[in-house]
C-alpha positions in Angstrom: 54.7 -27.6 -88.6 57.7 -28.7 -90.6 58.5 -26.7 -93.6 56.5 -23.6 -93.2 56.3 -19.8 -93.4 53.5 -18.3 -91.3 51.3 -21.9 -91.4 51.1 -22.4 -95.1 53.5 -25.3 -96.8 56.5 -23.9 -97.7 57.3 -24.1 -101.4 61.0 -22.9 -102.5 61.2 -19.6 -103.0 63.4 -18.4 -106.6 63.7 -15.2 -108.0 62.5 -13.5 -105.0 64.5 -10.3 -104.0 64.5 -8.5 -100.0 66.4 -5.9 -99.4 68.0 -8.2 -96.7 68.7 -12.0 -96.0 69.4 -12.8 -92.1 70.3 -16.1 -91.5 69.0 -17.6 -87.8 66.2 -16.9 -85.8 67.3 -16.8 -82.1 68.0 -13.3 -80.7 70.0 -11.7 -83.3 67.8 -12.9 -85.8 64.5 -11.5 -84.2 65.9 -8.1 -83.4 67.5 -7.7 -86.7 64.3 -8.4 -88.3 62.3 -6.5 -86.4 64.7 -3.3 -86.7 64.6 -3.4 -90.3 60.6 -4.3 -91.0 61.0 -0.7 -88.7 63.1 1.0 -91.3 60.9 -0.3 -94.2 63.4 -2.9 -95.4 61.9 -6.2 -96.5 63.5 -9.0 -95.1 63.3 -12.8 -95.1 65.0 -15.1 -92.0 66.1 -18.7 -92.5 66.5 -21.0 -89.4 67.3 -24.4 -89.7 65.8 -25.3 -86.5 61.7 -26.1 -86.5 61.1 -22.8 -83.9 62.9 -19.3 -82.4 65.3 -19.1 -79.7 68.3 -20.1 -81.6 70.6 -21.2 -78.7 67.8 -21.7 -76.8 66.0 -23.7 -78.9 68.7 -26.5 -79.2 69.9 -26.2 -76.0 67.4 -28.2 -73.7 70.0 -30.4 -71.8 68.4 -30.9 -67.7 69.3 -27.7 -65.9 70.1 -25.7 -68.8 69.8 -22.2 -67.9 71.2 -18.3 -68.5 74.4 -17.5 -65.8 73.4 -14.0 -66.3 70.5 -12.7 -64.2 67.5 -13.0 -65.8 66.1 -9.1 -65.1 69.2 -8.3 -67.4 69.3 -11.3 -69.7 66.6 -9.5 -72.0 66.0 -7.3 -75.0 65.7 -3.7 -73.9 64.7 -2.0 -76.8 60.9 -2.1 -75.5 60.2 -0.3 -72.6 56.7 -2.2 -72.8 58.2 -5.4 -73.4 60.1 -4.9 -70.2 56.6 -4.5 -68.1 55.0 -7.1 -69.7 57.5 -10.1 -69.1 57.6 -11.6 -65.6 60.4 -13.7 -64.9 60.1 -15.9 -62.3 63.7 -16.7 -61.0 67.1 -15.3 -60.3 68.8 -17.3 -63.1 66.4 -18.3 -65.8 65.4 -21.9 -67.0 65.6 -22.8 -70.4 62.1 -23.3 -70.9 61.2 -19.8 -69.9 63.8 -18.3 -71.9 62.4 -19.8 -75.3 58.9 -19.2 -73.6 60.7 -15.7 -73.5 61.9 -15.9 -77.3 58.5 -17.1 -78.6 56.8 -14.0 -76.7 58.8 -11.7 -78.3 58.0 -13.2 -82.0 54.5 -13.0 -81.3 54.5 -9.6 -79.9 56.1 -7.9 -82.6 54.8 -10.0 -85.5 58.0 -11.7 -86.5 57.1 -15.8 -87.8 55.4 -14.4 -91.2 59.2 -13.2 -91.8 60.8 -15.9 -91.2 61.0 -19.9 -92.9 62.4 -22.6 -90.5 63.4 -26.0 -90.7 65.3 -24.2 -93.2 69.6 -24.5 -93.4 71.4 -21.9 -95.6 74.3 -24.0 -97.7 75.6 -21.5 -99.5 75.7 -17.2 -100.1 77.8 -16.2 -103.3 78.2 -12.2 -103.7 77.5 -11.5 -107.2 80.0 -8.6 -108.0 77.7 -7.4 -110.9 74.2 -7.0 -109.5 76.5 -5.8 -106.2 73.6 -8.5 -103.7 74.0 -11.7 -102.1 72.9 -14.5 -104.0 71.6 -17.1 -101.1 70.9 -21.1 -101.3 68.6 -23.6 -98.8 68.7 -26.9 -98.6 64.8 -26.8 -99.2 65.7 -25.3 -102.9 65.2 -21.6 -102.1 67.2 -19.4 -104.5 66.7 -15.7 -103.7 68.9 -12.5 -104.2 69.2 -9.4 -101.2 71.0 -6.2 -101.1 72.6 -7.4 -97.4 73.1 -10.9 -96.1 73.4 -10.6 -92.1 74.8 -13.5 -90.1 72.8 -14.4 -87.0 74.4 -17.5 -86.5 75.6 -17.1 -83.3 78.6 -18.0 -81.6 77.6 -21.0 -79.6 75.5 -23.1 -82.2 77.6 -25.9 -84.0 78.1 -28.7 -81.9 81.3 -30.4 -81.3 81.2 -34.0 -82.1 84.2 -35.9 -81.2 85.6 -38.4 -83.6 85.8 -40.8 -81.2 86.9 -44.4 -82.2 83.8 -47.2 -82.0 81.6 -44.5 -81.6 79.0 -46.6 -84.0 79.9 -49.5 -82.0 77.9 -48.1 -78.7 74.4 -50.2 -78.4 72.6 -47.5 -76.8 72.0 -43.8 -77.2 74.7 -41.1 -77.5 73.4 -37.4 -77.1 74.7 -34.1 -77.5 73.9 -31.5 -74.7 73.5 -29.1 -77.8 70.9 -31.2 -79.6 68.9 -32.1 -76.9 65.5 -34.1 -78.0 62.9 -31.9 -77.7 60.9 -34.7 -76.0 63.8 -34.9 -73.0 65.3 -38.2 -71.9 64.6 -40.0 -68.9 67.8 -41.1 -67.6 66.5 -43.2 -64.4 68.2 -46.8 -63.7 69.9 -46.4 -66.0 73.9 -46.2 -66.6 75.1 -43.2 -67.5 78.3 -41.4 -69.0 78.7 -38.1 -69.5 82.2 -36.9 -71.6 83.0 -33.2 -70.4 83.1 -31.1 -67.1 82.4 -27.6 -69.0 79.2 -25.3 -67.9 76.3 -27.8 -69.9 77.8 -30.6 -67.6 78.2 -28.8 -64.8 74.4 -28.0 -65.1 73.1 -31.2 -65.8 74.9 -33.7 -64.2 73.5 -33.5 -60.6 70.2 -33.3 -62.4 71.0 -37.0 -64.4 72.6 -38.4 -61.2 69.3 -37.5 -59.3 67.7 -40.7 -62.2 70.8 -42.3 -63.0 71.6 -45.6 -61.4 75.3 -45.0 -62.0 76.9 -42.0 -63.5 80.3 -41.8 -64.5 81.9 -38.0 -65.5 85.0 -38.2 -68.0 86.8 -35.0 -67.3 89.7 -33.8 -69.4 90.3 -30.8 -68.1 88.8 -29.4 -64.5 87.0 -26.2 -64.5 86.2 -23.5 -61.8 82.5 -23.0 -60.5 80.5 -20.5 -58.4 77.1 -21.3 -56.9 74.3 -19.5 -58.5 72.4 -19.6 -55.4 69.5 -19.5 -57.9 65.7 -18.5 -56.4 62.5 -17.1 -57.3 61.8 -13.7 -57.7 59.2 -11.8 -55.6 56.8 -9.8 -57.3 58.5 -7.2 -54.8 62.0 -7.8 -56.3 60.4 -7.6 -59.9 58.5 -4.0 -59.5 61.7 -2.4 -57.9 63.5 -3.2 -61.2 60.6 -2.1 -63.6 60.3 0.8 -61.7 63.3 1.9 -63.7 64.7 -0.2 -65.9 66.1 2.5 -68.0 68.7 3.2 -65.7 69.6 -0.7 -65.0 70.1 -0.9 -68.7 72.1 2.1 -68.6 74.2 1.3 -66.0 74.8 -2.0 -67.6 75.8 -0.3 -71.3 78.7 1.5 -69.5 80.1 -1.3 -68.0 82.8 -3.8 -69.8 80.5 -6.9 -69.4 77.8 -5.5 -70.7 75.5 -5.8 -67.5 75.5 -4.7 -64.1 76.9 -5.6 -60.7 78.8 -4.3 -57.6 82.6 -4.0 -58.6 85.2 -3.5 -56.2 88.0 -1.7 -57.8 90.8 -2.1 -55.1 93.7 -4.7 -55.9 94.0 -8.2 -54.1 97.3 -7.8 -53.3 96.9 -4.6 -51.3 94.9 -6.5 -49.2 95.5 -8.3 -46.6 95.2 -11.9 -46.3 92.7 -11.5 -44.3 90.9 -8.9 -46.3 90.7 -10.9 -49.0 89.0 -14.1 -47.5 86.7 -12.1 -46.4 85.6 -10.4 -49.6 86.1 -13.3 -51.3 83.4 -15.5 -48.8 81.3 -12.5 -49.2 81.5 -12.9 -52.9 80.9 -16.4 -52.8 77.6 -16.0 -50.8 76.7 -13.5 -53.7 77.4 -16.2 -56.1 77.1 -16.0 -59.9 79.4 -14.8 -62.2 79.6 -11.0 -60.3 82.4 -13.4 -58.3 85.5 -12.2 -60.4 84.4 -8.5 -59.4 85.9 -9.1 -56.0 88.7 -7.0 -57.0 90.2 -5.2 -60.0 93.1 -6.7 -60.8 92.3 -10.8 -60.6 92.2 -11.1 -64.4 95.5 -8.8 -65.0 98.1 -9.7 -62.1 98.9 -13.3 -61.8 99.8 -13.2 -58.2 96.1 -11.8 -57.2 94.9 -14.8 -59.2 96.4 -17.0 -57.3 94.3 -15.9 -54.5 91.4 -16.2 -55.6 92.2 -19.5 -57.1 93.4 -20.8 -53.6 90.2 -19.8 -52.6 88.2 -21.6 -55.1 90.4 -25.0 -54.2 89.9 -24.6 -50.9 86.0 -24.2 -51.2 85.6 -27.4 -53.4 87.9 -29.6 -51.1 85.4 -28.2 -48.3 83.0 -29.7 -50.0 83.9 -32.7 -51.7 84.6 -35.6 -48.7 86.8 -38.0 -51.0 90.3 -36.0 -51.0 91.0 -37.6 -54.3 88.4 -36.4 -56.2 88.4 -33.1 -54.8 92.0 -32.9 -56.4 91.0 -33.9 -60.0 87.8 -31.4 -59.4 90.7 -28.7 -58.7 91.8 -26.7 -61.9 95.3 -26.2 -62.3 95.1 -23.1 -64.6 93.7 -19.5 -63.9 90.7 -18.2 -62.0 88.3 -17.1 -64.6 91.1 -17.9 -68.3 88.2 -20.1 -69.1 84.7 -18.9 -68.7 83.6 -19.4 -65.3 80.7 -21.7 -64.7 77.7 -21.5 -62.2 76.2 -24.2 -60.7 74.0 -25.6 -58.3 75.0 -28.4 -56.2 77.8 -29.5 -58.6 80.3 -30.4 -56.5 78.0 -32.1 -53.9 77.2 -34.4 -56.5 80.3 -36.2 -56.3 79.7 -36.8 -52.4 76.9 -39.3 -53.8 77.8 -43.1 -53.8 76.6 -44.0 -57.3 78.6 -40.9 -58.8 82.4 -41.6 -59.8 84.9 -39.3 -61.7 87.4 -40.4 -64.5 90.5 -38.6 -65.3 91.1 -38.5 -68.8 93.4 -35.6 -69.2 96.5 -37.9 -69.0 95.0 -41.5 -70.7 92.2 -40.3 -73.4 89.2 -42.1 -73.6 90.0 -44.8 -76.2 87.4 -46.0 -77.7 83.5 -46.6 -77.6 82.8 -50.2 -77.2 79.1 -52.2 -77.9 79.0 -52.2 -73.6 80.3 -48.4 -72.9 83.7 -46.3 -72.5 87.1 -48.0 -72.5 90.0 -45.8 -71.0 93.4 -47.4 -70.1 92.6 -50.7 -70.5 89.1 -50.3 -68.7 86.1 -50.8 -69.7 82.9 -48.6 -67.7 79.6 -50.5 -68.7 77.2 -47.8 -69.8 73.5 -48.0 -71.3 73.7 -44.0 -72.6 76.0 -41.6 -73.3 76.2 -37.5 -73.2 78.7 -36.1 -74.6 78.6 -32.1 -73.0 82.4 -31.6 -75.7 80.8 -28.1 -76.7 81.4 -26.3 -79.9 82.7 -24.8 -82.6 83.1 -21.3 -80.8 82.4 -18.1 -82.7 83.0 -19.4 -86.2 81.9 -22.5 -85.6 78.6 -22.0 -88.2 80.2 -20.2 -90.6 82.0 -23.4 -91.6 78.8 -24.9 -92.5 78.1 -22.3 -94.9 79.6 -21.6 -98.3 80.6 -17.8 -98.1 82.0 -16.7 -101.5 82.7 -13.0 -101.9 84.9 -11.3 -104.6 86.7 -12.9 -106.8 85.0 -16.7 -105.9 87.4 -16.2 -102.5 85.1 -18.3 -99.4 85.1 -16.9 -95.8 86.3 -20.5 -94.9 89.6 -19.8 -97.0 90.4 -15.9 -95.6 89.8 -17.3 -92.2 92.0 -20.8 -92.4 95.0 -18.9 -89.9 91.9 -17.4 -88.0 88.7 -15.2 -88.2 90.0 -11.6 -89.4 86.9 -8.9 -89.2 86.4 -5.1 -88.8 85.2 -4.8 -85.3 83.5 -7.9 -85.7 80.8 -6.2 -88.1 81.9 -7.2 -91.6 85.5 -8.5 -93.6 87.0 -7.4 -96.0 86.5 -9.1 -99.4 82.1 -9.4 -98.7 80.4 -6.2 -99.5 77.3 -6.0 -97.6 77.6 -8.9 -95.1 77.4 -8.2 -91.6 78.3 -10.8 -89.0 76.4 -10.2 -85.5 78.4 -10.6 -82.3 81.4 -12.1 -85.1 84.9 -12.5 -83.9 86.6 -9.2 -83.2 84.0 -7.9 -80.8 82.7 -8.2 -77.2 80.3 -11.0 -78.2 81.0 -13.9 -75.8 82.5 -11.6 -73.1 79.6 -9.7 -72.6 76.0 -10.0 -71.8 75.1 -11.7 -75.1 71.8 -9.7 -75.5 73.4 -6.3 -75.4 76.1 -7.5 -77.4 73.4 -8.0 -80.0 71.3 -5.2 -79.4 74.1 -3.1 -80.2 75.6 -4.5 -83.4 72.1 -4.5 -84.7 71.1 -1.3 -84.0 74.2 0.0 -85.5 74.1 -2.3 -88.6 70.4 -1.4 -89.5 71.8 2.4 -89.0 74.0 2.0 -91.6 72.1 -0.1 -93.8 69.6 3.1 -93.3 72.1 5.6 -94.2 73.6 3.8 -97.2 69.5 3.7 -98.4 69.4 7.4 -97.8 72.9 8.0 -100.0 71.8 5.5 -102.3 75.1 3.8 -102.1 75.4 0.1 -103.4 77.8 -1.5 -101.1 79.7 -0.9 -97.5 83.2 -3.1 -96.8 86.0 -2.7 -94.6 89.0 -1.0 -95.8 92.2 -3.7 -95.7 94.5 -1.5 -93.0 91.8 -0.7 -90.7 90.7 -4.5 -90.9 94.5 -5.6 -90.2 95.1 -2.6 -87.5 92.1 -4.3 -85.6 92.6 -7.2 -85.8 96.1 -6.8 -84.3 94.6 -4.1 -81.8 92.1 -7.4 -80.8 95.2 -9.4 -80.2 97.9 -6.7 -78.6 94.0 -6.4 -75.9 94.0 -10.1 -75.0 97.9 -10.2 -73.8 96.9 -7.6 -71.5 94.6 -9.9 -69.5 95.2 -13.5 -68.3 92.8 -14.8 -70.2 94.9 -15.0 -73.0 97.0 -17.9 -71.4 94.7 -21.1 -71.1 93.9 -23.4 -73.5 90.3 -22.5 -73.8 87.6 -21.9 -76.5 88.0 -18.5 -76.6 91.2 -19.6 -78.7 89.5 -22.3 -80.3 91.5 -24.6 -78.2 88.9 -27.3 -77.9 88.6 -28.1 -81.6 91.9 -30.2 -82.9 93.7 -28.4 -85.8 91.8 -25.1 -85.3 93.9 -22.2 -85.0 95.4 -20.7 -81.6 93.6 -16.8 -82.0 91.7 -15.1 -79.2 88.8 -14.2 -81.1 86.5 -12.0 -78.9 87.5 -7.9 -77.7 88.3 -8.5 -74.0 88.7 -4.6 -73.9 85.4 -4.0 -72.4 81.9 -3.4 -73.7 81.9 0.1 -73.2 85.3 1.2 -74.7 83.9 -1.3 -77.9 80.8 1.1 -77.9 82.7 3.9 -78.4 84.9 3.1 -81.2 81.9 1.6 -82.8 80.3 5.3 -82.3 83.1 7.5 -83.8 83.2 5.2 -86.7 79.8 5.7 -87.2 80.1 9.5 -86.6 83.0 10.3 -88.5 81.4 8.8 -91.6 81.6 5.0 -90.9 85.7 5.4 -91.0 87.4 2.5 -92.0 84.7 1.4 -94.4 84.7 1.7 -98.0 81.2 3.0 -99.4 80.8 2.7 -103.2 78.0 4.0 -105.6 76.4 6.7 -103.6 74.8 9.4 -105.5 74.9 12.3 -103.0 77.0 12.8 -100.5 78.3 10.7 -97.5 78.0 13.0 -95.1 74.1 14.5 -96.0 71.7 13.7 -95.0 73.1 13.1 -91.4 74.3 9.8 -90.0 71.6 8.4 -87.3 73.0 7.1 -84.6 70.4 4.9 -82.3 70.1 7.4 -79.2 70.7 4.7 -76.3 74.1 4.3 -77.5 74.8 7.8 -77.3 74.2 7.9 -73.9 78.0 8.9 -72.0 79.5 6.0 -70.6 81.0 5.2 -67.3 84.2 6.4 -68.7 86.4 7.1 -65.7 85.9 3.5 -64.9 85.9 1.6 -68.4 88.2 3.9 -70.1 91.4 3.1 -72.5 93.7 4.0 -69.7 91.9 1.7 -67.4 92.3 -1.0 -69.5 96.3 -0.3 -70.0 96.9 0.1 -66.7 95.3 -3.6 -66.1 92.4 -2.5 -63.8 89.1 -3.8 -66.2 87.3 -6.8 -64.4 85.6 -9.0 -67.5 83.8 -11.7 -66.4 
């Protein structure tokens, strides 16, 4: 039902006061809300979509689905929740994840909290009553203690400008902003504008209708087969039978979730070695691929080996030499994040499939009739444009953030996104950003990522309630010693030297910063910890009346548990030896 809270009509809400606003209801949102309704804090969430799921709510493109394994691509803060959900394959659909997202607001009791087909426009920090003063475009006008950004980091679509683009006669969509009613694509002629993971998943499911599909790829990029399958009921008890120690074995290690690792280096290998592992890898599938050996993401000559693989396999595949070459990345094995498909490359062996190079002549323009590149038109009756988004900050832009002094977020972060381990920034008391720029976020299993920077932002938000302290921000040299400690991380691995949207690359005009930790999720963990501990260091805390230290800091016990640290350790990552997927 459009416009409501828990079934009732939604009339704007003024003058209300929660101890917190959250803004989005996917993941973040839900957990944060349901941690805090835990502590006893009230709490309102405002989505702008008409349902939960956040990404997975928008997202509904053909073949959308999760490229972590589903067993692990879940909350684990509910040992019951865990028995209770059955997933039914390897790697997720989409439908089953919201399915999932839906079953988790109903268990715990979350849509009462939260109003939807609801946008936040604007959150101004009123430095006298020390709370967030926050703005809907339905006319809600209400005041909290702590505004908490749940925005995620892959939610605002990126619409190229392109020229005629109103010109087109038929439809244009947005892998992003799917219709929720789908699209059936057969006979019909079809374009699709990008070769990044949403294409890579849908196009052999539109060329399966389509009675012509032409891909526009700008820039190739590298894929592994998910080998995707159902699970046996088998498979599923042998992982509920102790999940704890999956999801513990996946905290201590950098991506956030688990899988076999070899440590070794390529190059100490022989060629012979490594075509092995590497085939053995490949049958494995799935992301776990760059963990064929340490060093592929930190030496450039092992890179190259693995990348010669991954040429190799997709000329094996793809019968018309020429377009196995433009299929062929020319940058490194894994800079960009690495896709996972299923029968993506076969696609183009199919006679009503072509590719188009546009890396070297752009598209030009949209005509009435279709595409036009180089002087030639391609006759099209609908067009998807998989361009991605506005990584990481992204959805901040489309919200007015003013802190002190009537300074916006949008203007502190013009030369790039500066934050505090990705938790808060300087200048805006009391606003947290989950999974924000400046932590493991996007390079790490995304739940985790969240469950962690929730757990320890509603254990602060606790503690400052138990102090009776008004406001928590980062201190201005811890901030900048970050920051630079985020950057000096990202040189060390390879990653740092494609054009990707990890550096905001795909977005003209945005600035060049590597904006998630690339240390590893672990080693984040930590630091996150001994802030914590040591009296949430590099923070300034103003207005408590007793002391900072009593009563004692709580610390959410599944982070306390010791991490894998003689593989995931500081020195580990200087001495180049970290696989991130």
């Amino acid at each position: 039902m459009t416009g409501t809270t828990n079934g009732h009509h939604h009339q704007p809400e003024t003058d209300t006061v929660f101890d917190a606003v959250i803004v989005g209801a996917g993941f973040a949102g839900l957990y944060m809300l349901h941690r805090l309704r835990g502590l006893g804090f009230t709490a309102r969430v405002y989505e702008a979509g008409g349902g939960v799921g956040g990404t997975w709510y928008w997202n509904r493109y053909p073949g959308a689905r999760c490229d972590v394994e589903s067993m692990q691509y879940s909350f684990s803060f509910s040992e019951e929740l865990d028995q209770q959900w059955n997933w039914s394959e390897k790697y997720a659909p989409q439908p089953e994840i919201l399915g999932y997202a839906n079953h988790v607001a109903d268990r715990f009791d979350l849509r009462r909290h939260i109003q939807f087909d609801t946008r936040v426009i604007a959150a101004t920090f009123d430095e006298t009553a020390k709370c967030w003063q926050v703005e809907t475009d339905r006319g809600d006008r209400v005041a909290a203690k702590f505004c908490i950004m749940a925005v995620g980091c892959l939610s605002a679509a990126n619409h190229v400008p392109f020229s005629g683009r109103e010109d087109f006669r038929g439809p244009i969509y947005h892998t992003g902003e799917w219709p929720h009613e789908g699209v059936d694509f057969t006979g019909l002629r079809v374009g699709v504008i990008g070769t990044g993971s949403s294409a890579i998943q849908s196009i052999p499911i539109i060329a399966q209708q389509a009675s012509h599909l032409t891909v526009f790829q700008r820039t190739a990029t590298y894929s592994v087969p998910a080998w995707n399958a159902k699970l046996t009921p088998e498979y599923r008890d042998s992982i509920k039978a102790d999940y704890p120690a999956l999801r513990a074995k996946a905290r201590g290690r950098p991506t956030g979730f688990y899988f076999p690792f070899n440590m070794k280096p390529a190059l100490e290998a022989t060629p012979e070695e490594r075509e092995q592992q590497y085939e053995e890898a490949w049958e494995r599938g799935g992301l776990p691929f760059l963990g064929a050996y340490g060093d592929l993401l930190f030496e450039k000559a092992a890179n190259d080996t693995i990348a010669e693989f991954a040429h190799n396999k997709i000329r094996s595949i793809v019968k018309d030499p020429a377009t196995a070459e433009l299929l062929c990345p020319d940058n490194v094995f894994g800079c960009k994040r690495l896709c996972v498909d299923t029968g993506y490359f076969e696609t183009y062996n199919l006679p009503h499939v072509k590719l188009v190079d546009v890396s070297r002549t752009p598209i030009e323009r949209f005509t009435a009739e279709g595409i036009e590149v180089d002087g030639t038109e391609y006759r099209l009756d609908a067009i998807v444009c998989a361009t991605g988004f506005a990584a990481m900050t992204g959805s901040f832009d489309r919200i007015r953030i003013t802190g002190r002094q009537g300074r916006t977020l949008a203007e502190k972060w013009r030369a790039g996104p500066r934050a505090y381990l990705g938790v808060a920034t300087v200048g805006f008391p009391n606003l947290f950003t989950i999974t924000g720029p400046g932590s493991p976020s996007v390079l790490a299993s995304m739940i985790q990522a969240i469950e962690q920077h929730v757990d320890w932002m509603a254990d602060c938000m606790a503690h400052l309630r138990d102090i009776g302290a008004a406001t928590i921000e980062p201190v201005q040299s811890d901030e900048d010693e970050w920051v630079e400690h985020v950057n000096e991380v990202s040189k060390v691995s390879l990653r740092s030297t494609c054009s990707s949207w990890y550096v905001g690359a795909n977005i003209p005009g945005r600035p060049r910063v590597f904006m998630p930790y690339i240390g590893g999720f672990p080693v984040y963990v930590q630091k996150c910890n001994e802030v914590m501990s040591n009296g949430f260091e590099g923070f300034v805390i103003e207005g408590a009346t007793v002391s900072n230290e009593e009563p004692r800091i709580r610390l959410t016990e599944r982070w306390r548990v010791p991490l894998d640290i003689d593989v995931i350790s500081p020195a580990a990552v200087a001495a180049r030896r970290v696989p991130v997927v």
